[in-house]
C-alpha positions as CSV (number, residue, x, y, z in Angstrom):
1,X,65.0,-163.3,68.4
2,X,65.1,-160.8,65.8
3,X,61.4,-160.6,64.0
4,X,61.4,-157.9,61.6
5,X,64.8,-156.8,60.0
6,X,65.7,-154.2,57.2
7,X,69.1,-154.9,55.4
8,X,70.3,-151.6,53.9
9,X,66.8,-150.8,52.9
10,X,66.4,-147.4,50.5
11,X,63.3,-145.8,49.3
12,X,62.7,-142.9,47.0
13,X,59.5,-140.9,45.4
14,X,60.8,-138.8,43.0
15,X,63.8,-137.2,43.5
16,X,62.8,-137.6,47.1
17,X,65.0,-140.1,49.7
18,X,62.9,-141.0,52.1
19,X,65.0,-143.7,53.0
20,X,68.8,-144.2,52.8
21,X,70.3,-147.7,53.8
22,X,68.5,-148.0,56.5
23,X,69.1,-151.4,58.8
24,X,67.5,-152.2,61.7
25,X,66.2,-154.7,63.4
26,X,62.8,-155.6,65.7
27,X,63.2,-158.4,68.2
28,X,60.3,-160.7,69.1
29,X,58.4,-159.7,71.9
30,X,59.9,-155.5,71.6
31,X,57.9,-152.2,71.9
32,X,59.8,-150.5,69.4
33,X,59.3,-146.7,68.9
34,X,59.5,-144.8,65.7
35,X,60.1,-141.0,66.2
36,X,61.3,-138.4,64.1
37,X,59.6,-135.2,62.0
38,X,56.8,-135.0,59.4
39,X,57.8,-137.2,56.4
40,X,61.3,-138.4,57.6
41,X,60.0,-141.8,56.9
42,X,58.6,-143.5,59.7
43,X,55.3,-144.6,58.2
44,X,57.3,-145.5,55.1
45,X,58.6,-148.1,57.0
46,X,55.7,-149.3,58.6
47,X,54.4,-149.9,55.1
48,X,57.6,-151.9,54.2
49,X,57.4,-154.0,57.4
50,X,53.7,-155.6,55.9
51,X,54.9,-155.0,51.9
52,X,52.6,-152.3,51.0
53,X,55.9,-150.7,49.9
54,X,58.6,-152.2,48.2
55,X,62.4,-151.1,48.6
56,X,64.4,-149.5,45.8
57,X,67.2,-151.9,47.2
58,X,67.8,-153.5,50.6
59,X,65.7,-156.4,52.0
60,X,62.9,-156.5,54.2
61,X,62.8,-160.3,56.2
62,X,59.8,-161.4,58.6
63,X,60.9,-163.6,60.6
64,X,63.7,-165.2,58.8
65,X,62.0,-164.4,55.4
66,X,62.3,-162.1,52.8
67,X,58.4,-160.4,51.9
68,X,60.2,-157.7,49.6
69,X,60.3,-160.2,46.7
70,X,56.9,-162.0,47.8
71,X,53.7,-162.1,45.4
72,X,50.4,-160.6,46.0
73,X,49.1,-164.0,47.6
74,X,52.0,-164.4,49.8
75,X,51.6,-161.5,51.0
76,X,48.2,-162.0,52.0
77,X,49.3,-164.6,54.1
78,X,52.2,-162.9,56.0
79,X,49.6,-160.0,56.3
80,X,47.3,-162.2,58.9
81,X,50.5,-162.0,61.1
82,X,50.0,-158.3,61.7
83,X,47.4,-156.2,63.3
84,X,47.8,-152.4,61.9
85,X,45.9,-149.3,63.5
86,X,45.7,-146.3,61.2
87,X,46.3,-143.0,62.1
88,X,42.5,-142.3,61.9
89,X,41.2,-145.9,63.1
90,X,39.7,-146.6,59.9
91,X,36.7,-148.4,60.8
92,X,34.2,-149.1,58.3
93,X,31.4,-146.9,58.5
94,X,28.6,-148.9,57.0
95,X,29.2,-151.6,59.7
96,X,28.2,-151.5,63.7
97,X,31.4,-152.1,66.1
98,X,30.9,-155.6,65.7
99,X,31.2,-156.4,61.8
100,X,34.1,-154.5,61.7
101,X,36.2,-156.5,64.1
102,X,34.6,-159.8,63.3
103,X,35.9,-158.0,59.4
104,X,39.3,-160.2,59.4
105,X,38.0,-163.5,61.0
106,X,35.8,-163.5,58.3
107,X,37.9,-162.7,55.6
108,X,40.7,-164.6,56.4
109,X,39.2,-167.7,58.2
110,X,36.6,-170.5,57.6
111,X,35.2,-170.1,61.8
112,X,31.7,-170.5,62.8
113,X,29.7,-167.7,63.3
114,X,29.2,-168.4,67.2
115,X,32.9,-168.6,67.1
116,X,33.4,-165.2,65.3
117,X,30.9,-163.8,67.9
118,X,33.0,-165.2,70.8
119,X,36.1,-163.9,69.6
120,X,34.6,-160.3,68.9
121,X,33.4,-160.5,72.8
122,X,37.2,-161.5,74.0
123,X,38.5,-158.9,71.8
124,X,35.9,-156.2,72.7
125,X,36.4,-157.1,76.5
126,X,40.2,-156.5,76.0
127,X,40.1,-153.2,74.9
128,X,37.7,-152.5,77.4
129,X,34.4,-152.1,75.3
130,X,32.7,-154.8,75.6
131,X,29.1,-152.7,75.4
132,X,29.3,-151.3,71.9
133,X,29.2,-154.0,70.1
134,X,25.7,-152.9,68.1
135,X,26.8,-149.1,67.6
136,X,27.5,-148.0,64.9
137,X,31.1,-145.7,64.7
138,X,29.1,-142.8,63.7
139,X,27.4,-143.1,67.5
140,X,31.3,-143.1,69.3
141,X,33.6,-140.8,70.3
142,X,37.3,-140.8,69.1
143,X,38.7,-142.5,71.8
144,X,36.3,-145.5,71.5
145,X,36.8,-145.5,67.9
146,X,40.7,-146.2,67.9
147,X,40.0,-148.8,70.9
148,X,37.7,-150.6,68.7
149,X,40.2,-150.2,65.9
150,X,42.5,-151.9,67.9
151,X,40.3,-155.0,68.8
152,X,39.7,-155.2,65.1
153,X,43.8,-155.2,64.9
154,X,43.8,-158.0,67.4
155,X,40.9,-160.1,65.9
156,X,43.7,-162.5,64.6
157,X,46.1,-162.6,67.4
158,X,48.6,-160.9,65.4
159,X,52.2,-161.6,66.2
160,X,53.0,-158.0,65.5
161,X,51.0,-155.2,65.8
162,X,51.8,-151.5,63.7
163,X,50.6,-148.1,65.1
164,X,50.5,-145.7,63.0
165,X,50.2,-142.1,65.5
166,X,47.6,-143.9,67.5
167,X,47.3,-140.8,69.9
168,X,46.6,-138.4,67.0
169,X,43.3,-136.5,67.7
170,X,43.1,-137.6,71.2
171,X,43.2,-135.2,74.8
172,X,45.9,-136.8,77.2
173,X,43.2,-138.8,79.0
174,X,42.1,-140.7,76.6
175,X,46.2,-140.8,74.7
176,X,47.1,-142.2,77.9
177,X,44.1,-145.4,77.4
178,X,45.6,-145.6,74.3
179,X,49.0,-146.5,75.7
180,X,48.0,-148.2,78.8
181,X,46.3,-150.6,76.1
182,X,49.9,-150.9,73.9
183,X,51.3,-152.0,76.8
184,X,48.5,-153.9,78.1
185,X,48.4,-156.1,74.8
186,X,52.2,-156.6,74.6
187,X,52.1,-158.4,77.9
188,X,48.9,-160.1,77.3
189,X,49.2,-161.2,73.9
190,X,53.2,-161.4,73.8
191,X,52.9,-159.3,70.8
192,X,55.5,-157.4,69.7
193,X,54.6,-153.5,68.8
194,X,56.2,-150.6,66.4
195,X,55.0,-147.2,67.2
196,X,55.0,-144.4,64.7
197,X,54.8,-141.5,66.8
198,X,55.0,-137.4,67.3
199,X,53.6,-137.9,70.9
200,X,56.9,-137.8,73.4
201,X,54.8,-138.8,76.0
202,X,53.6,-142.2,74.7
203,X,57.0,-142.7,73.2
204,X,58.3,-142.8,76.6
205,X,55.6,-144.6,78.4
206,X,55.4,-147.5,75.9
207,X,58.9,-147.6,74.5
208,X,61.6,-150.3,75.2
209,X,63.5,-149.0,72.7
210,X,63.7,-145.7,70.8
211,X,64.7,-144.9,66.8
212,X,64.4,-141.8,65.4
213,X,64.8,-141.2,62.0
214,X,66.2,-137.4,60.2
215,X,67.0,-136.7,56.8
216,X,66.3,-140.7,55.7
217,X,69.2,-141.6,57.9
218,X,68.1,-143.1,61.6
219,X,70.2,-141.1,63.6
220,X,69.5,-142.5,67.2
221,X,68.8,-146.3,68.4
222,X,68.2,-146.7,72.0
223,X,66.7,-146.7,75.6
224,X,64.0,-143.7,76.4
225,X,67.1,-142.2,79.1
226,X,69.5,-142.3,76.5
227,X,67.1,-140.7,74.1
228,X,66.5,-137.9,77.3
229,X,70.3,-137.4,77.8
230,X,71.7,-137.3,74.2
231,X,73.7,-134.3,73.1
232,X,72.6,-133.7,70.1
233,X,70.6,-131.5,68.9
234,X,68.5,-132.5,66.5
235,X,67.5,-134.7,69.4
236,X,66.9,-132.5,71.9
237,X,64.7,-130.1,69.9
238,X,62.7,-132.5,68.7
239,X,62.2,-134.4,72.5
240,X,61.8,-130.5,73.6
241,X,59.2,-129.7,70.9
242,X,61.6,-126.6,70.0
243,X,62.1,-125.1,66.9
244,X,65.8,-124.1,66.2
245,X,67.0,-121.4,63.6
246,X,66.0,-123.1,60.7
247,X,62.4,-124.3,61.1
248,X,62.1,-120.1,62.4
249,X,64.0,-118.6,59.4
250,X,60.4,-117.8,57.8
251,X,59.2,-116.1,60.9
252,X,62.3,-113.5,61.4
253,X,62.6,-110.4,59.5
């Protein structure tokens, strides 16, 4: 069952098209994986997906609903439905490890506080950190910060959860914890996941399926071999992390 679905969504800033009828659609349950260069769009539509953005035309449904035409309130409430990690985790810095993840549940619901506290413990335990929950994020390292990040995410047993380059920053150790916990939480939690992503690697390892977006156009929807074998291009530079003629124009005399 289809969850999240654009209709011939377009987006501009400026004279900018970031996107250009775009449709696609995110079943229930899906690790979907959002590829493509720098500013082709893809956190663009993340933003859409929870209505931080708003089309220039198209529609944006949540399961079965429209959110593009939604008020501020309404959109509060759809919000609790997702669990978003930022690029840079985003933790609050004035709080320890656990007001930050209890942040949500308190925000958002009318639970006891020894019911908060459990909940921070499950969530904490999940992304396997259970012992930090008095640091502060000053006293972790990168790694733990995104993990906590991501038990914050989770603090509402999201239906959907947004990752916004969650490996950014990270050595391949701990970008590989990173998505051993995507897919960990998708078959624990029955969660569905969208991926922004430059990382090939974790677009591979966590992917059931594979868009990649160029020029505001998505150009490729499909498995991780069909991604490996397509004859285009644009694809495989991009898979291959090589620059072609263009992107080198600049560096030949």
């Amino acid at each position: 069952m289809k969850l999240i679905e654009f209709r011939n969504v377009s987006k501009r800033f400026g004279r900018q098209v970031v996107l250009d009828r775009i449709s696609l659609q995110v079943n229930e349950g899906e690790s979907l994986v959002i590829i493509g260069a720098s500013g082709s769009g893809k956190s663009v539509m993340l933003k859409h997906m929870v209505g931080l953005l708003c089309p220039d035309s198209g529609e944006v449904s949540f399961d079965g609903h429209r959110i593009d035409q939604l008020s501020e309130r309404e959109l509060d409430e759809l919000r609790i439905n997702f669990g978003f990690l930022f690029q840079q985790g985003a933790l609050f810095d004035s709080m320890s490890v656990e007001e930050n993840v209890a942040f949500p549940l308190v925000e958002h619901t009318k639970k006891p506080p020894q019911e908060i506290s459990r909940l921070v413990d499950e969530k904490l335990r999940m992304v396997g950190l259970p012992h930090v929950r008095k640091k502060m994020p000053a006293e972790l390292s990168g790694g733990q910060r995104k993990r906590v990040a991501l038990a914050r995410a989770i603090a509402m047993s999201p239906r959907a959860i947004l990752y916004d380059e969650p490996t950014t920053g990270l050595d391949p150790i701990r970008s590989d914890v990173i998505n051993e916990l995507i897919l960990k939480l998708k078959h624990e939690l029955n969660v569905t996941s969208v991926v922004v992503t430059h990382d090939m690697h974790s677009a591979f390892k966590v992917a059931d399926r594979i868009v990649m977006l160029h020029e505001a156009h998505i150009i490729f929807d499909g498995t991780a071999d069909e991604l490996r074998s397509s004859d285009n291009p644009v694809i495989q530079r991009f898979v291959s992390g090589r620059a072609g003629d263009e992107e080198l124009a600049g560096l030949r005399e």
